[in-house]
ZAVEX-985318 format. One record per residue (C-alpha): x, y, z; residue in one letter; residue number from 1. Coordinates in nm, 4 decimals, m for minus. Each point is the difference from the previous one (the first is absolute). Example, Ala and Ser with C-alpha at 12.3 -4.5 7.8 and 13.67 -1.06 7.14 Angstrom:
<sites>
> px	py	pz	r	k
> 1.2300	m0.4500	0.7800	a	1 $
> 0.1370	0.3440	m0.0660	s	2 $
</sites>
This chain:
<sites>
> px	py	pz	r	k
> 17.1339	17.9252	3.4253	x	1 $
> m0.0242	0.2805	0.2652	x	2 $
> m0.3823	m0.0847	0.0259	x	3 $
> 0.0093	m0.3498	0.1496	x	4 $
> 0.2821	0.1020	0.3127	x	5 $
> m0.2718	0.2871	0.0456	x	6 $
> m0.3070	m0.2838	0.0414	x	7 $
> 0.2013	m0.2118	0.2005	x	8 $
> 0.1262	0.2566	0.2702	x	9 $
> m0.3976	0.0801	0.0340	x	10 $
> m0.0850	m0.3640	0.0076	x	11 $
> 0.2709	m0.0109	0.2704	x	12 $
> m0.1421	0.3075	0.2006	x	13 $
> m0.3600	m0.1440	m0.0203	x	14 $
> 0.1021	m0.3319	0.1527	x	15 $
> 0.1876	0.1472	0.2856	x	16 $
> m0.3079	0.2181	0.0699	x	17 $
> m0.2026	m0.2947	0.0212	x	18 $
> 0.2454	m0.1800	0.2440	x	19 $
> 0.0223	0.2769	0.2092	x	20 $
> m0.3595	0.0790	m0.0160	x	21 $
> m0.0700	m0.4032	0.1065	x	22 $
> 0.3022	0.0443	0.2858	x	23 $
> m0.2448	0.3008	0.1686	x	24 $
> m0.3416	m0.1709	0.0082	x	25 $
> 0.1648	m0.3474	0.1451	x	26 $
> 0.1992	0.2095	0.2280	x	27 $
> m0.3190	0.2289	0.0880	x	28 $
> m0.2306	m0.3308	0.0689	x	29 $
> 0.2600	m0.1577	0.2106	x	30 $
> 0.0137	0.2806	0.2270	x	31 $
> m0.3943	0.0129	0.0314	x	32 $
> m0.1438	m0.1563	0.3357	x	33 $
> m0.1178	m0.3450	m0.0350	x	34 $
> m0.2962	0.0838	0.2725	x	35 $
> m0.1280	0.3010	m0.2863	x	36 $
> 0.0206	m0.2841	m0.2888	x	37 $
> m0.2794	m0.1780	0.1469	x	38 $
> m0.2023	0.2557	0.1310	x	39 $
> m0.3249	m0.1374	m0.2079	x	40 $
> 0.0430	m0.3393	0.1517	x	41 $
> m0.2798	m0.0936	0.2587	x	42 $
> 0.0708	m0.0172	0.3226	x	43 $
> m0.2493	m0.2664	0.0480	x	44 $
> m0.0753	m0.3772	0.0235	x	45 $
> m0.0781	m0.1992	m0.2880	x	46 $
> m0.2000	m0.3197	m0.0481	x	47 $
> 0.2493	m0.2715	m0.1760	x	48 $
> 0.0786	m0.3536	0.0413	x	49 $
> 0.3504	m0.0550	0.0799	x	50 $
> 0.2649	m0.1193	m0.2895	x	51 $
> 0.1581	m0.2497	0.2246	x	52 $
> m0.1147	m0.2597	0.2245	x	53 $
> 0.0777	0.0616	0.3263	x	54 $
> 0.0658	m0.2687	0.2903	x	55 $
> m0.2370	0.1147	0.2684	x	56 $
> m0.3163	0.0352	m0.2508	x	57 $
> m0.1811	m0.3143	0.0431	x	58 $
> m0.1468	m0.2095	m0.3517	x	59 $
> m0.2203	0.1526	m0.1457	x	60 $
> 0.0844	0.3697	0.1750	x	61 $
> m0.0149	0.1972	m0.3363	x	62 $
> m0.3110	m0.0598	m0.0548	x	63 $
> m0.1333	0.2099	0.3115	x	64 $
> 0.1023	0.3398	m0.2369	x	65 $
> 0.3560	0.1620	0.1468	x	66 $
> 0.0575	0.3233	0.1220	x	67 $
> 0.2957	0.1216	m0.1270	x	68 $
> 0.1902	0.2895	0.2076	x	69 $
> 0.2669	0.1806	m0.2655	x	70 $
> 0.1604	0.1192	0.3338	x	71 $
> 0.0068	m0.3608	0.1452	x	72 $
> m0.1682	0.1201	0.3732	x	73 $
> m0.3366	0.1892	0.0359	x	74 $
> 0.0639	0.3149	0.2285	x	75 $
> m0.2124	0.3299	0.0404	x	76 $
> 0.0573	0.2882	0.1912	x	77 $
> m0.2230	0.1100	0.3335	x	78 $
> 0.1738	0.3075	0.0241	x	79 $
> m0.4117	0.0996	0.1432	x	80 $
> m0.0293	m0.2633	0.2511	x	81 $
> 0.2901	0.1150	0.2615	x	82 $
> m0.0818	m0.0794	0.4051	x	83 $
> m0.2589	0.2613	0.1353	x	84 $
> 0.1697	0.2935	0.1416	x	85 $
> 0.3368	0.0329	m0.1563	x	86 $
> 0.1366	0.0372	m0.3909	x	87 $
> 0.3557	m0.1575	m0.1188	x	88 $
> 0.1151	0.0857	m0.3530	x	89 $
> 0.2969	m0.2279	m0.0419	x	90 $
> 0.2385	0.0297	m0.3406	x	91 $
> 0.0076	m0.2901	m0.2237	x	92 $
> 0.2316	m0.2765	0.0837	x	93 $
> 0.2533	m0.1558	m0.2128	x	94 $
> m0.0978	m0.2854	m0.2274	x	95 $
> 0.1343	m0.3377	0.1042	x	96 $
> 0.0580	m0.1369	m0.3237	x	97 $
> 0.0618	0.1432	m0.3293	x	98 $
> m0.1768	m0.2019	m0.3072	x	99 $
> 0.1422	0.0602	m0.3180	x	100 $
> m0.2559	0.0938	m0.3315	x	101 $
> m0.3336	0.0765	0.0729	x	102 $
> m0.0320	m0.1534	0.3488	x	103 $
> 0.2536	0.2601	0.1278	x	104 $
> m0.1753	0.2929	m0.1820	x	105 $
> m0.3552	m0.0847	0.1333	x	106 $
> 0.1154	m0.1497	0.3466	x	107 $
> 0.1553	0.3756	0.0348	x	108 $
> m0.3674	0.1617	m0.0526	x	109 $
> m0.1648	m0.2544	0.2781	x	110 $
> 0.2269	0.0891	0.2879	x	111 $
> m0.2765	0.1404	0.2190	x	112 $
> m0.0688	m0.2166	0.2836	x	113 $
> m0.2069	m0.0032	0.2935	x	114 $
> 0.1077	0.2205	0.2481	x	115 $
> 0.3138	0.0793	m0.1297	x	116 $
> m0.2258	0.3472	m0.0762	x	117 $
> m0.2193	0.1038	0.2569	x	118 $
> m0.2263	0.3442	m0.0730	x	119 $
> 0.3046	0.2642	m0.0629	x	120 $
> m0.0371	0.3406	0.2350	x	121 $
> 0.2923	0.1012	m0.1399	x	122 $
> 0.1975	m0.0711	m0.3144	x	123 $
> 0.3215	m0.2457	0.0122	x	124 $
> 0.2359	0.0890	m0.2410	x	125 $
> 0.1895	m0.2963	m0.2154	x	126 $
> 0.2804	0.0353	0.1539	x	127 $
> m0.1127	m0.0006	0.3814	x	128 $
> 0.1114	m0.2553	0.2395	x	129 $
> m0.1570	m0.3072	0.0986	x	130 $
> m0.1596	0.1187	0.2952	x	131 $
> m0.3047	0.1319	m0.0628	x	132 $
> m0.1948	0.3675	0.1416	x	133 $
> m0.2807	m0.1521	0.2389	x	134 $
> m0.2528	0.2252	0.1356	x	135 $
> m0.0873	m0.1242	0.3254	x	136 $
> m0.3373	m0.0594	0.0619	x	137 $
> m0.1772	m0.0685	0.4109	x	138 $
> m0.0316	m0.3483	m0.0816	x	139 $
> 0.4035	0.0092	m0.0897	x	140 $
> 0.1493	0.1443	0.2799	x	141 $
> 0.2158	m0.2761	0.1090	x	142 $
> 0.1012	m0.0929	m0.3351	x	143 $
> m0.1813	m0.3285	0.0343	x	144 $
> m0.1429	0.0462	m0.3815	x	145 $
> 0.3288	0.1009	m0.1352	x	146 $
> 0.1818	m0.3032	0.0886	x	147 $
> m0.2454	m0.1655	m0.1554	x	148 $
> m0.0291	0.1525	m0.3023	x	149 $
> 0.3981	m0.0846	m0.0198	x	150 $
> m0.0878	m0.3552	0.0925	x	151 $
> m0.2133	m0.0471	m0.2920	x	152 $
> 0.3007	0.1605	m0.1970	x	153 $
> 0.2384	m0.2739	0.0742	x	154 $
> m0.2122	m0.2920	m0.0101	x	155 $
> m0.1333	0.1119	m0.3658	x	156 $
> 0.4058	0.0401	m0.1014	x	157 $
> 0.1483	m0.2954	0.1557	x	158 $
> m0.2847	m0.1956	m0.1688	x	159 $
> 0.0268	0.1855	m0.3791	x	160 $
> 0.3883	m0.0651	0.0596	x	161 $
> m0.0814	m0.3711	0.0455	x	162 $
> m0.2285	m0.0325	m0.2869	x	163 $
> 0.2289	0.1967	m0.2105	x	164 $
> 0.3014	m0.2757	0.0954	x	165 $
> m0.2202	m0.3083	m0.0175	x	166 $
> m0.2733	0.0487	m0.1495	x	167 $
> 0.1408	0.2133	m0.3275	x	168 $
> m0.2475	m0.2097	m0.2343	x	169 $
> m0.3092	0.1430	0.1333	x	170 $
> 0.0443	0.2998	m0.1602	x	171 $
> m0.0876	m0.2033	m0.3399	x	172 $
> m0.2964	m0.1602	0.1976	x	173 $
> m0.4094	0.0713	m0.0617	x	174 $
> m0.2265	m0.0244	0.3166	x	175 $
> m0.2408	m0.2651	m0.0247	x	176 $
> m0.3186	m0.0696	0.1960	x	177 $
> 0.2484	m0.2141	0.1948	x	178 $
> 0.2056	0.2704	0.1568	x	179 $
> m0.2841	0.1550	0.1479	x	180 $
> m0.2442	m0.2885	0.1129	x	181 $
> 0.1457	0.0687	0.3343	x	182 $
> m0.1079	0.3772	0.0017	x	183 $
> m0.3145	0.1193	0.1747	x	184 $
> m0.1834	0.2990	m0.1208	x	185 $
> m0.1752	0.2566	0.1888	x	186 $
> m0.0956	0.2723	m0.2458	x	187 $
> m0.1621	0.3113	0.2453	x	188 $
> 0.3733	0.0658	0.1128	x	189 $
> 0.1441	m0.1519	m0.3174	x	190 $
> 0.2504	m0.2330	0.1602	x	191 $
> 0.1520	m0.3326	m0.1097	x	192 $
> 0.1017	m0.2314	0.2646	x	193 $
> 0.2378	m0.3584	m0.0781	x	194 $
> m0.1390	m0.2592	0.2849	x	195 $
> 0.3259	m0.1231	0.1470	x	196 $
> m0.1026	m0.3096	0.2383	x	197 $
> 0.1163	0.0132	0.3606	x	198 $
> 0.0804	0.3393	m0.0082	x	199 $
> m0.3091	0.1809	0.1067	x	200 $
> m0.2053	m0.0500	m0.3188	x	201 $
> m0.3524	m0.0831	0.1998	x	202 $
> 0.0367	0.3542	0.1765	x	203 $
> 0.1069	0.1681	m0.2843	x	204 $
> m0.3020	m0.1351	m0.1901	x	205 $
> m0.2504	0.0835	0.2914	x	206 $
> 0.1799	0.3449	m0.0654	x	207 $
> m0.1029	0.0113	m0.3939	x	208 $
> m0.3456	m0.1060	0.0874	x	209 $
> m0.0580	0.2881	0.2784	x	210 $
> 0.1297	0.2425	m0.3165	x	211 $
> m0.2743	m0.1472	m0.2214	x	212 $
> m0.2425	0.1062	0.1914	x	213 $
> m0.0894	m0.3901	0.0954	x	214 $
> 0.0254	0.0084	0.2952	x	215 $
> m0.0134	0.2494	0.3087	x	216 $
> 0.3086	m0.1404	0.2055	x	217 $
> 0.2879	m0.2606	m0.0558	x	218 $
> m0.1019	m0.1697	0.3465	x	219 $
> m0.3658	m0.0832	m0.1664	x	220 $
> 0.1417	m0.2444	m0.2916	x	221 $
> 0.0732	m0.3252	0.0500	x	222 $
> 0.3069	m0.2258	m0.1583	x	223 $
> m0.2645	m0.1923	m0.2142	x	224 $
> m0.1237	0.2945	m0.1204	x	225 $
> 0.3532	0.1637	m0.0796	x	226 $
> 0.1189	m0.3391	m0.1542	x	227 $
> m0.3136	m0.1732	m0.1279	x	228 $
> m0.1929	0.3012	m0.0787	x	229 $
> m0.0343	0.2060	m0.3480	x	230 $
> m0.0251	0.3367	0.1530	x	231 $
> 0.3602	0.1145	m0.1608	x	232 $
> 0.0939	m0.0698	m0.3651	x	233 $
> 0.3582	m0.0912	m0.1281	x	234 $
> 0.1302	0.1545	m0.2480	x	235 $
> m0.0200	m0.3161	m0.2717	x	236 $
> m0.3648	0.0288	0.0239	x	237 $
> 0.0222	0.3187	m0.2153	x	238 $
> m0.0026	0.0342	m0.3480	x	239 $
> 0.3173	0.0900	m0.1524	x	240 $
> m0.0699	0.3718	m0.0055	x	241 $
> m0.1034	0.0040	0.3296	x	242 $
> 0.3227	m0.1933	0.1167	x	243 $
> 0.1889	0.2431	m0.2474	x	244 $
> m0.2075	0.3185	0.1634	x	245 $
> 0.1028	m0.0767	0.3535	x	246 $
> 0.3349	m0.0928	m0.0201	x	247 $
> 0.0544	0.3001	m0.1603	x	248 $
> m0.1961	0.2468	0.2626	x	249 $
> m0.0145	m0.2124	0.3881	x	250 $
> 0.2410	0.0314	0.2148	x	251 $
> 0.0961	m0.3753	0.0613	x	252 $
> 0.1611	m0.1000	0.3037	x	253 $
> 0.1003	m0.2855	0.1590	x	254 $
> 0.1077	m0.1563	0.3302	x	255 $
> 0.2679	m0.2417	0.0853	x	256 $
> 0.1976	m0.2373	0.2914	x	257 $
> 0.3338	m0.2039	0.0772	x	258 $
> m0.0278	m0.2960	m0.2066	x	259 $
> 0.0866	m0.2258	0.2611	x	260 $
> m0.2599	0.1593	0.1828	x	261 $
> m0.2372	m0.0334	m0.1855	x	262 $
> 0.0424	m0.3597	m0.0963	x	263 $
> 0.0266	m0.0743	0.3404	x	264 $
> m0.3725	0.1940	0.1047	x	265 $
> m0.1361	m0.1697	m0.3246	x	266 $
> 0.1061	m0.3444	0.1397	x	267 $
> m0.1589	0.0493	0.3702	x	268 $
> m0.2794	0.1296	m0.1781	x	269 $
> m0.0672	m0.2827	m0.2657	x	270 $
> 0.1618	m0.3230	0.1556	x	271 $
> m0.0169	0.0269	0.4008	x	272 $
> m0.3723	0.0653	0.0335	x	273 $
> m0.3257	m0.1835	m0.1767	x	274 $
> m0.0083	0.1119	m0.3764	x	275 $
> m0.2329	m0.1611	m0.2661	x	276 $
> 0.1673	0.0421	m0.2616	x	277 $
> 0.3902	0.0384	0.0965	x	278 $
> 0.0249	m0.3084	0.1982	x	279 $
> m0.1749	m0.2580	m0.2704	x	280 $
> 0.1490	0.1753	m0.3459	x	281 $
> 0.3439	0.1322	0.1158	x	282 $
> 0.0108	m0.2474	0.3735	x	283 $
> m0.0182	m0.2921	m0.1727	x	284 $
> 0.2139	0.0311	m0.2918	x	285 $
> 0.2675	0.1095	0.2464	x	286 $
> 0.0089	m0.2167	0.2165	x	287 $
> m0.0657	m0.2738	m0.2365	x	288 $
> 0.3261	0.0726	m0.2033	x	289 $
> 0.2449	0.1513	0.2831	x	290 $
> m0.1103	m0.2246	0.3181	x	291 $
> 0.1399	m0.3158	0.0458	x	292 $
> m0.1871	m0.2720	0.1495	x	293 $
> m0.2914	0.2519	0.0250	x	294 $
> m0.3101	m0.1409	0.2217	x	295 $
> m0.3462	m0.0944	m0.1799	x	296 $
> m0.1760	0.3200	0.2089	x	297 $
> 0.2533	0.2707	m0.1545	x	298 $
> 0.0023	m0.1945	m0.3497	x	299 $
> m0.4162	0.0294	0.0262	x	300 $
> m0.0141	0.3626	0.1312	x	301 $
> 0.2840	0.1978	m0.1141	x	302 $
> 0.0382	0.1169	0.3688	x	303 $
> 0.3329	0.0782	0.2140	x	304 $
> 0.2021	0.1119	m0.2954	x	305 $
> 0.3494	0.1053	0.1432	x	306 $
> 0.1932	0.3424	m0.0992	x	307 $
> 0.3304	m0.2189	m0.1207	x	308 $
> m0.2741	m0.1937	m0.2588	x	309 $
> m0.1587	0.2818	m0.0659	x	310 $
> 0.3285	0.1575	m0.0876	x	311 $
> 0.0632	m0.3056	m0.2124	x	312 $
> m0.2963	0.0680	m0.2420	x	313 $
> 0.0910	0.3484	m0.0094	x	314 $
> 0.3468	m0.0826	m0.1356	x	315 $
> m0.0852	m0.2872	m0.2323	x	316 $
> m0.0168	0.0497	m0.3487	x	317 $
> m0.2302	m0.2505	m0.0455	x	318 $
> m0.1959	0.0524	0.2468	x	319 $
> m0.3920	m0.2435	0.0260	x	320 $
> m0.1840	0.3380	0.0511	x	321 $
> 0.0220	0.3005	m0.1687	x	322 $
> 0.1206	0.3443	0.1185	x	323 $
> m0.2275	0.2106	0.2440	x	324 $
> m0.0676	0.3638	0.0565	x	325 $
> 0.1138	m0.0031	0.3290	x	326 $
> 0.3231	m0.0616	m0.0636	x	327 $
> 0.1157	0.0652	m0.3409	x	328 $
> 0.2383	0.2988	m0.0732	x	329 $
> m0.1377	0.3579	0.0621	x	330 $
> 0.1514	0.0609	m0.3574	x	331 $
> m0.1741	m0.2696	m0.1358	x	332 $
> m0.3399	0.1145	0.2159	x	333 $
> 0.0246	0.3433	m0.1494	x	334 $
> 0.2464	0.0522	m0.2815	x	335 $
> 0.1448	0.3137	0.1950	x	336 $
> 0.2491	0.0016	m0.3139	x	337 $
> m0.2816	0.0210	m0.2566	x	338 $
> m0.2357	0.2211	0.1620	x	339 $
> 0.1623	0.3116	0.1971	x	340 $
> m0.1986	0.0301	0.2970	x	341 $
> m0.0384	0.3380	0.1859	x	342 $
> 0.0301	m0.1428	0.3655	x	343 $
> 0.2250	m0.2710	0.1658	x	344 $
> m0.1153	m0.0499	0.3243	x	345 $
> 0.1209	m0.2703	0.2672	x	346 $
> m0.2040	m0.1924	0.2498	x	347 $
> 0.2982	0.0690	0.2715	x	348 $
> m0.0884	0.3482	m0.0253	x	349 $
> m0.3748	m0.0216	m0.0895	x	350 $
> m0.1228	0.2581	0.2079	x	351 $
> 0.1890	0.2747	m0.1167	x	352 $
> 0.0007	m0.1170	m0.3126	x	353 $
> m0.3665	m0.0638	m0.0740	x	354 $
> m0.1228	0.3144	0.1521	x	355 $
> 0.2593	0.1829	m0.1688	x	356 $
> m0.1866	m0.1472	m0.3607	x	357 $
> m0.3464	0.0818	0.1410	x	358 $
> 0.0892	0.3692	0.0547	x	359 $
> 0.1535	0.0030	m0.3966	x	360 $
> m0.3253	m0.0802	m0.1329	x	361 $
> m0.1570	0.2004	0.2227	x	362 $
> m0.1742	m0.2825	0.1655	x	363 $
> m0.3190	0.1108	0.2707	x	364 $
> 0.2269	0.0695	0.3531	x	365 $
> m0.2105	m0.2188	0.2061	x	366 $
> 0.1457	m0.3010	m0.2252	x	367 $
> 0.3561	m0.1673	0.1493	x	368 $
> 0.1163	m0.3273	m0.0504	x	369 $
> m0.1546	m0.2640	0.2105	x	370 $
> 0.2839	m0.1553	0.2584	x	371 $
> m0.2178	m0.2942	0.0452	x	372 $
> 0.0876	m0.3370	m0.0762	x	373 $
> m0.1945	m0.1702	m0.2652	x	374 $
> m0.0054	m0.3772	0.0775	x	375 $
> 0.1181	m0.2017	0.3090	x	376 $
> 0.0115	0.3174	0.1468	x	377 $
> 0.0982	m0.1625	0.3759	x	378 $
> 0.3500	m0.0796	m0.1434	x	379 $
> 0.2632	0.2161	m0.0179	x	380 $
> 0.1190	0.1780	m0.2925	x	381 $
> 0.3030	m0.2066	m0.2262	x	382 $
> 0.3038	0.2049	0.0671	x	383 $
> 0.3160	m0.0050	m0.0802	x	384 $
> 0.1040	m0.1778	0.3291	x	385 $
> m0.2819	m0.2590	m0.1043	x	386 $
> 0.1344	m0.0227	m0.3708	x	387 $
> 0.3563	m0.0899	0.1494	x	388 $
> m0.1617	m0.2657	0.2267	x	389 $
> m0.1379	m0.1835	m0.3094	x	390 $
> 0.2777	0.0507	m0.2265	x	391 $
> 0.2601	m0.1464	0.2640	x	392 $
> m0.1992	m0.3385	m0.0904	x	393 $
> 0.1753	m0.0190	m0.3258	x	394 $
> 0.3231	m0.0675	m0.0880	x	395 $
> 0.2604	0.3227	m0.1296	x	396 $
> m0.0690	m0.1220	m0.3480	x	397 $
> m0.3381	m0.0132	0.0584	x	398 $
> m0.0241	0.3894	0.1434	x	399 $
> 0.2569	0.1306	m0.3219	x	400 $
> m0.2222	m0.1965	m0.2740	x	401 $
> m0.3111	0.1661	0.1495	x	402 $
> 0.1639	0.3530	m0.0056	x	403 $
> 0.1183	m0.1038	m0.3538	x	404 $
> m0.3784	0.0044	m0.0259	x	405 $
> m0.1284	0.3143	0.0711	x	406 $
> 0.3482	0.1489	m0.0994	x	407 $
> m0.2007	0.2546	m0.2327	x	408 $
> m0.2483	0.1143	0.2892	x	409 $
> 0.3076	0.0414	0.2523	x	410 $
> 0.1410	0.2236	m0.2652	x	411 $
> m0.2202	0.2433	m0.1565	x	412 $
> m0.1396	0.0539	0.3355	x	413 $
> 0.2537	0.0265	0.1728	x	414 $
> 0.0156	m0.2157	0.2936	x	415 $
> 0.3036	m0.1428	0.1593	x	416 $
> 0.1651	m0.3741	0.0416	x	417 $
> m0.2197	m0.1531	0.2843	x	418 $
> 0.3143	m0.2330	0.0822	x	419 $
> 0.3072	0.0542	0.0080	x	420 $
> 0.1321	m0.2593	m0.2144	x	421 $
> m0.1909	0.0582	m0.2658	x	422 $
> 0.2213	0.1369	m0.2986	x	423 $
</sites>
């Protein structure tokens, strides 16, 4: 009888050991870091085809082979390729929006971004401040680089902070030859430009072509040959390791304008002088459907579209003719949520700007940005005091639904109400 009190008291022992024993290793794996856990994953991109459909692929889009990015943007670090003359380490900056599971644990390893490091001459500790230790170089004397360099801070965190409040579902996307039919390739200086219409794309290309070696100046190539020509690949020409390859390793940039802006320079371009093809494919239909009482000679040519019926098409769902480059969204254009590009320029600033890019990738210093005008170059620029002439055609509904429009592009980059009763 004494045995079997014995055996149970031991039985009793044992299992508490075992409890306590399974207590310690949960306890001890909870308190591990989640960033050490998946310390074998790649940090890389991997070929997939999305699991869901997604609205903006077109029919068929699956079959062109996805790219899938685990992190949701493609970014790279050229800490290597700061402005001649001057280094800028910088700390890390916060992340702008946690994911939970995996996304959060391998977003937190792909936090490098352009220019956020520069080439360290001293090391920042974790805990410094914001402002960074700049070593001052001749060619940064009045600071001019600096502020720039701050610039392209801001612009590249007002736009993540966009994407990250709009755009949340991109970080479940894959990059398809799509997203980057727009990009131009110009492998000698590894860059990756998006071709944003009306906002200094021609020069920018004449630019890519010079750094190719195709040509000796940007004055000596013509717009057929920057528009018509084959000199410059896109990026959806390449196979998808090449794609893969230099998303991974270019720095890709980007340039962009006020919407209303640019719809208004893409409209004095296309509709108020002779065009082949704008004035019988897009004229015609327009007028056709918006134009009341419309004369034989317009019906026939497509000619002396006006800005309200061009707005018209632009804000019709169901609209005769089909979207064009130069004027659909930036976001669309681009997929600045997709793919994380290194530079944000503007064309209201595209002096500065550009020549601030050509001294990253240690472009040749004879090569600037061209100022010249690229077509119709006797007319004056579209400003912003032109824009508001047009848009004071249309009616206040009119001007909101259009800024309902582009409401993405005003937002991620950051450019203000252009009337004032816009809400």
């Amino acid at each position: 009888m004494t045995q079997r009190p014995r055996t149970m008291r031991l039985a009793c022992m044992f299992s508490s050991v075992l409890l306590f024993g399974a207590a310690g290793l949960l306890l001890f794996i909870s308190l591990q870091d989640p960033t050490e856990l998946t310390s074998q994953q790649a940090p890389g991109i991997k070929f997939s085809r999305p699991r869901q459909p997604h609205h903006d692929i077109p029919p068929g889009g699956s079959k062109d082979g996805d790219l899938e990015v685990p992190t949701g943007r493609v970014s790279r670090d050229l800490s290597s390729r700061a402005p001649r003359g001057f280094t800028l380490p910088v700390p890390d900056q916060p992340q702008l929006l946690l994911q939970r599971g995996t996304r959060l644990r391998l977003r937190q390893r792909r936090r490098r971004l352009l220019i956020k490091k520069m080439p360290a001459v001293a090391t920042s500790p974790a805990n410094s401040s914001d402002t960074p230790f700049i070593q001052l170089g001749p060619r940064t004397l009045d600071g001019r680089w600096i502020s720039l360099h701050r610039s392209q801070q801001e612009r590249k965190r007002v736009m993540q902070e966009a994407c990250a409040k709009y755009r949340a579902s991109s970080n479940r996307r894959a990059v398809t030859p799509r997203h980057v039919s727009r990009i131009f390739v110009e492998d000698r200086h590894r860059v990756l430009y998006c071709e944003v219409p009306k906002a200094g794309c021609s020069n920018w290309k004449r630019v890519l072509m010079v750094l190719a070696g195709l040509a000796s100046s940007t004055a000596d190539i013509q717009h057929n040959t920057v528009h018509y020509g084959s000199a410059l690949k896109r990026l959806d020409t390449f196979d998808r390791q090449g794609i893969l390859h230099r998303l991974s390793t270019y720095t890709k940039m980007l340039f962009v304008r006020e919407p209303f802006e640019r719809l208004v320079s893409a409209f004095r371009d296309k509709f108020e002088h002779p065009n082949s093809y704008y004035h019988p494919v897009f004229g015609k239909a327009i007028v056709a459907r918006y134009r009341a009482n419309a004369s034989r000679e317009a019906l026939r040519t497509g000619s002396g579209v006006r800005f309200p019926e061009f707005v018209q098409y632009l804000l019709d769902v169901h609209r005769p003719v089909g979207m064009d480059i130069h004027w659909d969204h930036v976001s669309r254009l681009c997929s600045p949520c997709l793919i994380d590009y290194d530079f944000v320029g503007k064309f209201e600033s595209m002096e500065d700007d550009a020549n601030f890019f050509l001294s990253l990738i240690h472009a040749p210093r004879n090569l600037t940005f061209p100022r010249f005008k690229d077509r119709h170059s006797q007319e004056a620029r579209t400003t912003a005091r032109i824009a508001h002439q047009y848009f004071a055609q249309l009616s206040a509904l009119q001007r909101q639904r259009t800024y309902d429009f582009y409401y993405m592009d005003y937002l991620m980059f950051n450019y203000s109400k252009p009337f004032a009763d816009l809400y």
